[in-house]
C-alpha positions, 0 to 999 in steps of 0.5 A: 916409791909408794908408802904403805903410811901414804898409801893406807894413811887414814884421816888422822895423823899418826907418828909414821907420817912425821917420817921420823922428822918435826914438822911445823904446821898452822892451826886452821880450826879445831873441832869433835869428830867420832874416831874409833866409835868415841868423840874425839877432839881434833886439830886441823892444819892448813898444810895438811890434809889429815887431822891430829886427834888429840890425846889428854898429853898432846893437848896440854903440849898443844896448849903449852905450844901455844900459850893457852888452853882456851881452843879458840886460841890457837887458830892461826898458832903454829906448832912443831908435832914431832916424833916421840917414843915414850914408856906407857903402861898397857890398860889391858895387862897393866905391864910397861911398853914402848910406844912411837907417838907424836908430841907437840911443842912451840916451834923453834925461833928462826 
């Protein structure tokens, strides 16, 4: 049965096509692309096709995953993105909400 995230997923990864579940990916490249008219800095995986736009939290998670903050470093690494729902404060009305997001950390040792 079809998906609405897999049907109108976009170029970016977003929490619903983690289905609830942490997935660890390889590191190809990273790279500057526009998203939503501002240059975002953005992760690419060799076992999937869409991005992960970075977030000031996700990188620092990033470059804790993967011992380092210099970018360059991290191709090759691999990283556990997993679903997260985390309190924020909306810039707009400045009032507290929930929000689904997906946060990275180093994988587990097998």
């Amino acid at each position: 049965m079809p998906r609405v995230s897999e049907i109108f997923g976009g170029s970016y990864l977003k929490v619903d096509h983690l289905n609830g579940e942490p997935r660890v990916l390889t590191v190809k490249s990273w790279g500057t692309e526009i998203a939503f008219g501002e240059e975002a800095y953005v992760i690419y995986f060799v076992e999937e096709a869409r991005a992960l736009k970075l977030s000031p939290t996700c990188a620092r998670d990033v470059a804790a995953a993967l011992r380092s903050d210099e970018m360059d470093k991290w191709v090759g690494g691999q990283i556990e993105l997993y679903p997260c729902e985390q309190k924020i404060t909306d810039r707009s009305t400045q009032n507290e909400k929930l929000v689904n997001m997906i946060r990275a950390r180093a994988p587990a040792p097998f």
